[in-house]
C-alpha positions in Angstrom: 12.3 -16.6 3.1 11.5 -14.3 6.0 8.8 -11.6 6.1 9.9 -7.8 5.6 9.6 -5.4 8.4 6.7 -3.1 8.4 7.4 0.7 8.6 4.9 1.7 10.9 3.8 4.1 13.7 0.8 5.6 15.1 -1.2 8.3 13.5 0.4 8.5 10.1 -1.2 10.2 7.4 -0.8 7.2 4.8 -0.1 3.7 5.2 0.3 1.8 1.9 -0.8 -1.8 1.5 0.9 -4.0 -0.8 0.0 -7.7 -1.6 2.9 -9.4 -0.4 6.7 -9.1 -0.6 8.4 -9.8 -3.7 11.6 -12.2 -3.5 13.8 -9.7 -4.3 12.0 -7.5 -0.9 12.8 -10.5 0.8 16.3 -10.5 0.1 17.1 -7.0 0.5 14.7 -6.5 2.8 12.9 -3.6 1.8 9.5 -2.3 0.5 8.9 -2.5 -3.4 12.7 -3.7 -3.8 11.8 -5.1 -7.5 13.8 -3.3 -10.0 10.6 -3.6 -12.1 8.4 -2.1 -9.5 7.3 1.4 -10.0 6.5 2.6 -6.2 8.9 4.7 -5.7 8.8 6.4 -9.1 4.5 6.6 -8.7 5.4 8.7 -5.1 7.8 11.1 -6.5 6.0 11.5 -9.9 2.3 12.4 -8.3 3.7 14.7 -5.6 3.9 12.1 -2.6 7.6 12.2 -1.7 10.0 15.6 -3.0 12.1 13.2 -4.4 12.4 9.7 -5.8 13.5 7.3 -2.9 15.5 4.5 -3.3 14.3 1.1 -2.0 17.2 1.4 1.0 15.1 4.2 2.2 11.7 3.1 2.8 11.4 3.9 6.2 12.4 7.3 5.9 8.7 7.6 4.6 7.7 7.6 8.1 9.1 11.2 8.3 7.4 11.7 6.4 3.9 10.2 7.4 3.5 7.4 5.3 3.8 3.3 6.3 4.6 0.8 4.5 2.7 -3.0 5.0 1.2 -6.0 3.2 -1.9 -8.1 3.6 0.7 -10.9 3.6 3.7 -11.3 5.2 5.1 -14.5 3.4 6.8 -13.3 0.1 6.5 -15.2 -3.2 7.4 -14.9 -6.7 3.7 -14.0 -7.7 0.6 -12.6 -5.6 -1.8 -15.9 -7.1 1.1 -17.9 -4.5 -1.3 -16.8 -1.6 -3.7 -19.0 -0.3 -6.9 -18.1 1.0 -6.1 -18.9 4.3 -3.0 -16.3 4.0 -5.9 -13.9 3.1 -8.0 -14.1 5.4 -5.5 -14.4 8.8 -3.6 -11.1 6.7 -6.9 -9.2 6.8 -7.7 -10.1 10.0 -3.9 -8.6 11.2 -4.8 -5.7 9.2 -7.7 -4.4 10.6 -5.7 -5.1 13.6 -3.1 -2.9 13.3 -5.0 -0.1 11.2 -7.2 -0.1 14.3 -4.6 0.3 16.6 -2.6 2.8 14.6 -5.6 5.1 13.4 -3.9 6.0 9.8 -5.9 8.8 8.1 -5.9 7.2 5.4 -4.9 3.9 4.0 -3.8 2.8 0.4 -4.1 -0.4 -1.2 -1.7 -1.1 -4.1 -3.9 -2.9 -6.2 -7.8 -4.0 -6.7 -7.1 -7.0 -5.4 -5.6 -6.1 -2.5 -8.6 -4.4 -1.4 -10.7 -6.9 -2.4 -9.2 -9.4 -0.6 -9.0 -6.7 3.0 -12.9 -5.4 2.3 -14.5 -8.9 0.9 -15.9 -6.7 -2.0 -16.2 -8.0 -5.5 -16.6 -4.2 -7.0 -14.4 -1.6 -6.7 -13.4 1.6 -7.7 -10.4 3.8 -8.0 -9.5 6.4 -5.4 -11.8 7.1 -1.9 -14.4 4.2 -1.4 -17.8 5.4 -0.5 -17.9 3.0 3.0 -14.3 1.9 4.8 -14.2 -1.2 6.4 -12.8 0.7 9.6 -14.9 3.4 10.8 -12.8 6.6 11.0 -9.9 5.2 8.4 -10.6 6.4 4.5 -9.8 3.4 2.2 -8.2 4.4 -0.8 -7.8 2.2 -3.9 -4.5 2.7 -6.3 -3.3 0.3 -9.4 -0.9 -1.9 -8.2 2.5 -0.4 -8.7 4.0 -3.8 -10.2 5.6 -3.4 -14.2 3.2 -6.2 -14.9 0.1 -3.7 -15.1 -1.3 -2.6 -18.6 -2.3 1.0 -17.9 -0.6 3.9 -18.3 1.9 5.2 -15.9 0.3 8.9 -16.4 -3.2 7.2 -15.3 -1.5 5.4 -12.5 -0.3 8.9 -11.2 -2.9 10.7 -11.7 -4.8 8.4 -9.5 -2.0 8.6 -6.7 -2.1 12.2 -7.0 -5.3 12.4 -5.4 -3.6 11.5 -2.1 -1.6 15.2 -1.4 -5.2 16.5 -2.2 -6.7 14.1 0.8 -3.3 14.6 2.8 -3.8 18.4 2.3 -7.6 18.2 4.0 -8.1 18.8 7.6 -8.7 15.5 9.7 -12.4 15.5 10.5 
């Protein structure tokens, strides 16, 4: 199966980072495409988008200033798929391209996404205390997969800390 297209540009406000593609984002093509996946209900529900966008539309979130990548590009049924190799040549193409793009700020959907970009064992929800790119705040959110056991109303509120950030001058 081929890779999804990143929606990306410079500057943007948010770029979310997802583990990997799903099948089902493979087939259509599109971000968070998992009819069990609750992205695009999380955006709309903690003040992120003014409505709830259907998978067809995830680049309009551009226009909005938010991207859309993964750590890696090869989709699989399950994130424990990737190898550690993946990993690390997906980090290393990360903090290429969040570099290069200067994001204010970028969100990992899931722990162990940002484990796997920042090499840290511990971490904790929202704004991390150090980023791994100078400049770049690193945000942590729960994955937005229907496999995660907390609450959707904690999910959200942890999300909604992002229109606060968004809402802050850029230093």
């Amino acid at each position: 199966m081929e890779p999804i297209q990143d929606h990306l540009k410079e500057e943007l406000e948010v770029i979310f980072v997802g583990f990997n593609p799903s099948i089902r984002s493979a087939e259509t093509g599109h971000h968070f495409a998992n009819p069990n996946n609750r992205f695009w209900k999380i955006l709309y529900e903690s003040g992120l988008t003014p409505r709830k966008y259907q998978t067809e539309e995830d680049y309009r979130l551009l226009d909005l200033g938010y991207g859309l990548t993964n750590i890696v590009a090869r989709p699989t049924k399950a994130a424990d798929e990737i190898t550690k190799e993946e990993y690390e040549e997906g980090r290393e193409k990360l903090k290429v391209k969040i570099q290069t793009l200067k994001p204010r700020i970028v969100c990992f959907v899931g722990k162990g996404v940002y484990q796997q970009y920042s090499k840290r064992k511990v971490v904790s929800w929202g704004v991390q205390s150090e980023s791994v790119i100078p400049g770049v705040l690193d945000f942590v959110a729960p994955s937005s997969s229907g496999l995660v056991r907390m609450k959707m109303d904690e999910v959200v509120g942890i999300y909604r800390q992002l229109p606060i950030l968004i809402g802050q001058k850029r230093i």
